[in-house]
N, C-alpha and C positions, 0 to 999 in steps of 0.2 A: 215359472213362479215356484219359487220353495214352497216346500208343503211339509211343514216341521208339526204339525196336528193329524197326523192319519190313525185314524180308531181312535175308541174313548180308554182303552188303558196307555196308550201311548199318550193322548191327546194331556190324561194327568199327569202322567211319570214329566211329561216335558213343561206342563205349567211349572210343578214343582219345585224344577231344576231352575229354569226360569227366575223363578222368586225367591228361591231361597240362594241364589249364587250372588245376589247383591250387585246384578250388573250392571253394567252404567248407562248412562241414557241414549249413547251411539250404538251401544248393542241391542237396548230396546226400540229404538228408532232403527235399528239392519231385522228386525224379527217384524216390526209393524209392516214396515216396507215390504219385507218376500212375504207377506200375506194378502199386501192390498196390490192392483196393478199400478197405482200411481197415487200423490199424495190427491189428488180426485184431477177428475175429470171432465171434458165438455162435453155436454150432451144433453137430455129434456129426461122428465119425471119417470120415461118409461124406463130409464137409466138405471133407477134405482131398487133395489133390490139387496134382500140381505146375504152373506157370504161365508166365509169364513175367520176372519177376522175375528180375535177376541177384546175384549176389551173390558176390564176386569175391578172390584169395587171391594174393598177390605174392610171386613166386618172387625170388629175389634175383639168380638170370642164369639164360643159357639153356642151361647143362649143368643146373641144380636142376630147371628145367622139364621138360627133357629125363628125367631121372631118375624122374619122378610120373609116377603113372596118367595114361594119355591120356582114359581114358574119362572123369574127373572133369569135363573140361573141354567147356563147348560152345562155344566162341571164347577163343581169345589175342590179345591186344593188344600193342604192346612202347609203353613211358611213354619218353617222350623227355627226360627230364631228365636221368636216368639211365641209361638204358639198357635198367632192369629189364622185365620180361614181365611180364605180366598174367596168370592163368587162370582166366577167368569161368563160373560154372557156375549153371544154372538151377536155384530154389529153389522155394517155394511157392507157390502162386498168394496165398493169406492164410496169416496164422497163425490159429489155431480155439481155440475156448475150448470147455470143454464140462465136464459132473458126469461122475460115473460112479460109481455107488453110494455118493453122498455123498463121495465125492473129487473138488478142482479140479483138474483137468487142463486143459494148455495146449500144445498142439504147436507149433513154428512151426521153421525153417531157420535161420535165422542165431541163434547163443545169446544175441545184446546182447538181441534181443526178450523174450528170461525175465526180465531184469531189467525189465524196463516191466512187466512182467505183475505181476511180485512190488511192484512200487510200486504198483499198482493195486491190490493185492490188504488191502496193507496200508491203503491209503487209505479203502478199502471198510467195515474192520473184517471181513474175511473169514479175516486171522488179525491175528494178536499181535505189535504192535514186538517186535524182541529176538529173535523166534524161530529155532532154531538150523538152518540150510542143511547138507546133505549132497548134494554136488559131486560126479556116476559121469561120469570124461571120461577123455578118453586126457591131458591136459593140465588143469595146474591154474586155471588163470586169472586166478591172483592179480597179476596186474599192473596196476599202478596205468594207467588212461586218462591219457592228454596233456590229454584236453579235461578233465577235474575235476584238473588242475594250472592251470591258469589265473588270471593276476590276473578272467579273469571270472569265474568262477568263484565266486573267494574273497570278491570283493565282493558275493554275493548274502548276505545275511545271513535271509530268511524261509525256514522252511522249507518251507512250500509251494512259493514257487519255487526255491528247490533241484529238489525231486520234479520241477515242470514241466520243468527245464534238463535233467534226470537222461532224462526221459522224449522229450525232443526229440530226443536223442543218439542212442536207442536202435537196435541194428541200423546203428550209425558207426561209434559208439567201441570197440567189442567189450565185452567180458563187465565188468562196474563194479561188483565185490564190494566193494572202497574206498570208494568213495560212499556204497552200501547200508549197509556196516560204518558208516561217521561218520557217517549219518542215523539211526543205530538199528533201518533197518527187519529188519537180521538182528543175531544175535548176531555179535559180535567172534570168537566159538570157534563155528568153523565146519569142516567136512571134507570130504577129499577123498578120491576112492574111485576107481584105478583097479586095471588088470594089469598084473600082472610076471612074469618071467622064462618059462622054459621051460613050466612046468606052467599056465601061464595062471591062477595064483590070481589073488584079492585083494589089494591093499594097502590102509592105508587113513592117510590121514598127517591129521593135527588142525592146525589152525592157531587162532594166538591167541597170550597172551602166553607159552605153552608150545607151543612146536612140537615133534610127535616123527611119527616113522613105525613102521610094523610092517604084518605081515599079517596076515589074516585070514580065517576060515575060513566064517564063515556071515554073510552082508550082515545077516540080520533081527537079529542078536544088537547090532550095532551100534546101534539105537535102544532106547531101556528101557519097556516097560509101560506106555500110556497118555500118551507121550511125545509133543508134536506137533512136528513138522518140516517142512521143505522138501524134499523127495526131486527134487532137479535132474538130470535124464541128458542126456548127450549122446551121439548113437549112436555118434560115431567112440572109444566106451569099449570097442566092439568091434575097432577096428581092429588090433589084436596076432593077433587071430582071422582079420576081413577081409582083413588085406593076404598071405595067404595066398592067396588065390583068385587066381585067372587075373585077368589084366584085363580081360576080356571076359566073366566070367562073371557071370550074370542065371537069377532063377528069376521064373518064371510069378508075379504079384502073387495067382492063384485057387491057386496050387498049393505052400502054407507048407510043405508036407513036403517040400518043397527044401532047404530052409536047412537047411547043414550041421548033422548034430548037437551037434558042438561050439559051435556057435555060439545055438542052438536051448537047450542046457543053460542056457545065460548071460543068454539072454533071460526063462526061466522063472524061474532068482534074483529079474532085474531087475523082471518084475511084480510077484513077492511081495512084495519089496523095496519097491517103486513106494505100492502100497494102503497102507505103513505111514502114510504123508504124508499129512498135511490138506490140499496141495494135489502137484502132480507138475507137473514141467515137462519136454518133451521138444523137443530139438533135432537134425534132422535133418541137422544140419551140410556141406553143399555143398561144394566145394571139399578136404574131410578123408576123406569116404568116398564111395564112386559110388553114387551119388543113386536110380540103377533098386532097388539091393540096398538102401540105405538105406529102403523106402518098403514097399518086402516085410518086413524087422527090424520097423517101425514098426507092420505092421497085424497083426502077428504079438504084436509085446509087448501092443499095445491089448486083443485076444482075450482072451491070458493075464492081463493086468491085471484084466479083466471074469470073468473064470472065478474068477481069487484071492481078490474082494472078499467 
């Protein structure tokens, strides 16, 4: 494995170069790849663990930088073209693939990865073109990628490579529900499920050629009877809960009875929630929550997932 991050003055001199050479996305996809051992892996929960892998979140100046969690970050770079600051924070060593009582589940740090998994998944016959995605984030994701606007793009006309282009990107381009939607591997009516306001409910908004919003009170009532889905989480769907906490604050990864109650309540939904799905995908999202607490959340829901099934 390439090891292009050794020490923290090299570790910067090499983001810097990195981000400010303007490199294209098979160079950043050749720098992801000699960091990770593979785009993930099969294996079970004890799998995961964090590594060296960076994975990095662009502040638009340095009073916004200023204003984040310091703890998110394990080096800042500032990009010379602009100005902007960098704040890189360390992710997974892999992403892991694993069953769990006849459910797929997929862990990984950066959320572009769940869309590779879910094209795989489909490729495999492990579920159904068309099947309908349920989205738990602090943020929806529907934003069309740059790189699937491209005249390259548009001139691929197979759909297999489409998938292979779809899948090169993955963990670049960020979250590519567009793509998946105009490849058919999800349905077009698709949702999104996060919290609002003071009481920290549910909402849950539907997208498609009818979009609406509302809340909601129970996650499981949201899938009907024998219904197969996509149950995608991203952990920063706690963040209304998390960014509560000191910035400093960390519980023991042996000692779950840490985690705030409230927060503890939310996680026990998101298992039940989680087992309705033919497969689950979870994102530890680097850079949006502090990665110590996110990884405690994580072996904490996996438990209760395993308990629910």
């Amino acid at each position: 494995m390439l090891d292009i991050f050794t020490g923290v003055a090299s570790k910067k001199s090499q983001l810097r170069t990195i981000m400010s050479a303007g490199l294209t996305i098979d160079h950043q996809r050749a720098i992801i790849s000699a960091n990770r051992d593979c785009m993930w892996k099969k294996g079970s929960p004890a799998d995961i663990k964090r590594g060296n892998y960076l994975t990095w979140f662009r502040p638009v100046c340095r009073g916004e930088l200023i204003g984040l969690d310091p703890k998110l970050y394990d080096a800042v770079t500032q990009q010379q073209e602009d100005c902007g600051f960098i704040g890189w924070s360390r992710g997974l060593q892999n992403s892991v693939a694993f069953m769990m009582n006849g459910t797929h589940v997929f862990v990984t740090d950066n959320h572009g990865f769940a869309a590779a998994y879910i094209i795989a998944m489909a490729r495999f016959g492990s579920i159904k073109s068309g099947i309908r995605l349920v989205h738990l984030d602090a943020h929806p994701d529907n934003d069309r990628s740059e790189n699937f606007e491209t005249p390259e793009y548009s001139a691929i006309t197979s759909e297999q490579k489409r998938i292979d282009y779809m899948v090169s990107r993955a963990g670049i381009s960020g979250w590519i529900v567009d793509p998946l939607v105009k490849s058919g591997i999800i349905s077009e009516k698709w949702d999104w499920i996060a919290m609002y306001g003071e009481s920290y409910g549910w909402k849950i908004k539907n997208f498609g050629p009818e979009q609406h919003s509302r809340p909601i009170k129970d996650l499981n009532s949201q899938v009907g009877y024998n219904e197969k889905v996509i149950v995608d989480i991203d952990l920063d769907v706690l963040l209304p809960l998390d960014e509560r906490l000191s910035p400093g604050a960390k519980f023991a990864v042996g000692r779950l009875h840490y985690i705030p109650s409230d927060i503890r309540a939310k996680l026990d939904e998101l298992a039940r929630f989680a087992m309705r799905g033919v497969a689950v995908t979870i994102a530890t999202s680097p850079c949006y929550i502090v990665q110590r607490r996110a990884m405690v959340y994580l072996r904490y829901l996996l438990k209760m997932m395993n308990a629910a099934a």
